[in-house]
C-alpha positions in Angstrom: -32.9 -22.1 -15.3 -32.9 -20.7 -18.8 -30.4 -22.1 -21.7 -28.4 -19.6 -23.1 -26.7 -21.8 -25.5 -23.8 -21.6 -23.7 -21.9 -25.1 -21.8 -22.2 -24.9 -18.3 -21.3 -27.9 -15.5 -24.1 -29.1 -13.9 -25.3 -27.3 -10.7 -24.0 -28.4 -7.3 -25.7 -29.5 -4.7 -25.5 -26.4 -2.3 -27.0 -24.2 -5.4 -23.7 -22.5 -5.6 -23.8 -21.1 -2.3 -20.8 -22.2 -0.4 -19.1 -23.2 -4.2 -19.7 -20.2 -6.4 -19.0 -16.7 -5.7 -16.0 -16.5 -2.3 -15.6 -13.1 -1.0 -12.1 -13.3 1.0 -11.4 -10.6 3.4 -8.1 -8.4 3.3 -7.3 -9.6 6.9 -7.5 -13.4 6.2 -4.6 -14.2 3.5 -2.2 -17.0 3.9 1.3 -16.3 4.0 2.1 -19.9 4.0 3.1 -19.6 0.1 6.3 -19.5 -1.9 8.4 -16.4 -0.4 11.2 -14.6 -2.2 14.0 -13.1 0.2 13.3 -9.3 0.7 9.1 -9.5 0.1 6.4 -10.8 2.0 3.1 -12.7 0.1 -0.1 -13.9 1.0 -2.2 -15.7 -1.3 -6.0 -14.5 -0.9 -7.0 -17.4 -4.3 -5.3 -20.5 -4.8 -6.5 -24.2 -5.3 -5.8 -24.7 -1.7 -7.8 -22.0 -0.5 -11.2 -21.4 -2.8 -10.5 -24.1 -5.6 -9.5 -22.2 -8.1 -8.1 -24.3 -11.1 -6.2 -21.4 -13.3 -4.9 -18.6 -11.2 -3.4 -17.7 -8.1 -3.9 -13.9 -6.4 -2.3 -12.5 -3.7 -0.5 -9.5 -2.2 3.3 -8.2 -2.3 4.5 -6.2 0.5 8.0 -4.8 0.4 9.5 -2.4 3.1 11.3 0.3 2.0 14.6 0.8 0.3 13.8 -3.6 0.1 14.5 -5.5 -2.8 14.1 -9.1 -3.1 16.5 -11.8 -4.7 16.5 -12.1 -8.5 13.9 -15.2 -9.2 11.3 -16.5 -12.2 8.2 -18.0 -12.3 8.7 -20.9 -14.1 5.7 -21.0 -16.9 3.8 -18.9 -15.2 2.8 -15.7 -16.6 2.4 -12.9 -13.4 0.8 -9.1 -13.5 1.5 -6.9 -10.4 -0.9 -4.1 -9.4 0.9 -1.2 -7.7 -1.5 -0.4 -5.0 0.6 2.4 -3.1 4.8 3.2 -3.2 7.1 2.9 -5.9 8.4 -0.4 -7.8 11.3 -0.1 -9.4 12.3 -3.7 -11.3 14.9 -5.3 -13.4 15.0 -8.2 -15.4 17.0 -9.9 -17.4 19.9 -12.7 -17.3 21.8 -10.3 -15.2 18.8 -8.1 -14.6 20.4 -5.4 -17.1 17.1 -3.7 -17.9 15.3 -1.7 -15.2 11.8 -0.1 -15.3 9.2 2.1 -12.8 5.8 1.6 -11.6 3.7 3.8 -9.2 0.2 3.5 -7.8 -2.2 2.1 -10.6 0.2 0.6 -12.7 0.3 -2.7 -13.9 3.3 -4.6 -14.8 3.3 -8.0 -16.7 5.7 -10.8 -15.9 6.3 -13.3 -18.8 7.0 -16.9 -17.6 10.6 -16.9 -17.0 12.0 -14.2 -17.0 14.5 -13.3 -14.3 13.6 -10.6 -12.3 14.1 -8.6 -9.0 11.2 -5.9 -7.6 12.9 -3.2 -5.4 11.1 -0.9 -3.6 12.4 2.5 -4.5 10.9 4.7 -1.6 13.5 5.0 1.5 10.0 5.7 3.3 7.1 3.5 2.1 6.0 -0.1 2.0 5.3 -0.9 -1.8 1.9 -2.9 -1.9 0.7 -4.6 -4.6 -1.5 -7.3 -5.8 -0.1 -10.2 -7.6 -2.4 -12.6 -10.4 -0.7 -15.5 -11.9 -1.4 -17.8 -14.6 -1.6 -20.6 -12.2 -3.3 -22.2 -9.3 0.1 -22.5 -7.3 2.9 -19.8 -6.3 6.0 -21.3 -8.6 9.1 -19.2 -7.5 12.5 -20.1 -8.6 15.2 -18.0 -6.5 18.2 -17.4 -8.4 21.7 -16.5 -7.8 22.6 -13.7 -10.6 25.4 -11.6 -10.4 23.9 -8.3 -11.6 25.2 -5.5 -13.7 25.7 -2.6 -11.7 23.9 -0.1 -14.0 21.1 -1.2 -15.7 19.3 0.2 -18.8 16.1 2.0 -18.2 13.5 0.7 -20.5 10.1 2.0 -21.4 7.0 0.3 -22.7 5.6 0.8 -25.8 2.5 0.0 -26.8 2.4 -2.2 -29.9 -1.1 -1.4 -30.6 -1.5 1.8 -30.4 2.0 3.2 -31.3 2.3 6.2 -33.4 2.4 5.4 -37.3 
């Protein structure tokens, strides 16, 4: 094998064949993970599962007019892929802020932050994909009393906001 000057960890024994690349099918996820009342996961990569050392990835289905209970992530840092419905989700100490998401978005979780993800369609399952920061699914459920009308909050973009 060429040098590229780059570090690499020696070669296993299989080649990389069974420990490189994993491929794991939509149908096979685990469910046995950290669940939050009102949402269902499934981890698809996790130490457990393929090895992996520094993230976990999974999916996030919640039925409609769902929402789960307001939670954090510990030190984890999570982004959610809307993959089809509508997630609406607040955050905060008393989840005061509230923001929307529809298919393609991506919304970025810093590590712990309360939040709650609602699904804001009376007649879709909101599917996502979840990636955290982390080889394991932390979850810390929470009991917050929450304000009863948030404040709707939109993103900016702090590098390419208008001058």
């Amino acid at each position: 094998m060429p040098h590229d000057g780059h570090d690499h960890p020696s070669i296993p024994e299989d080649g990389w064949k069974h420990s490189g690349v994993r491929v794991i099918p939509g149908d096979s996820l685990d469910a046995n993970t950290a669940q939050t009342p009102g949402m269902h996961r499934a981890a698809a990569i996790n130490a457990a599962r393929t090895g992996a050392q520094k993230i976990w990835a999974g999916t996030v289905h919640i039925h409609p007019d769902a929402k789960t209970g307001a939670h954090h992530h510990g030190p984890l840092e999570s982004v959610i892929y809307v993959v089809s419905g509508r997630a609406r989700m607040r955050w905060g100490e008393r989840l005061e802020f509230v923001a929307e998401a529809g298919p393609g978005d991506f919304i970025y979780v810093p590590p712990f932050v309360p939040h709650q993800e609602i699904n804001a369609s009376s007649d879709e399952t909101l599917r996502c994909v979840l990636v955290r920061s982390d080889n394991e699914a932390v979850v810390v459920n929470l009991d917050i009393e929450p304000v009863e009308k948030p404040e709707g909050v939109a993103w900016i973009d702090p590098i390419h906001k208008a001058p």
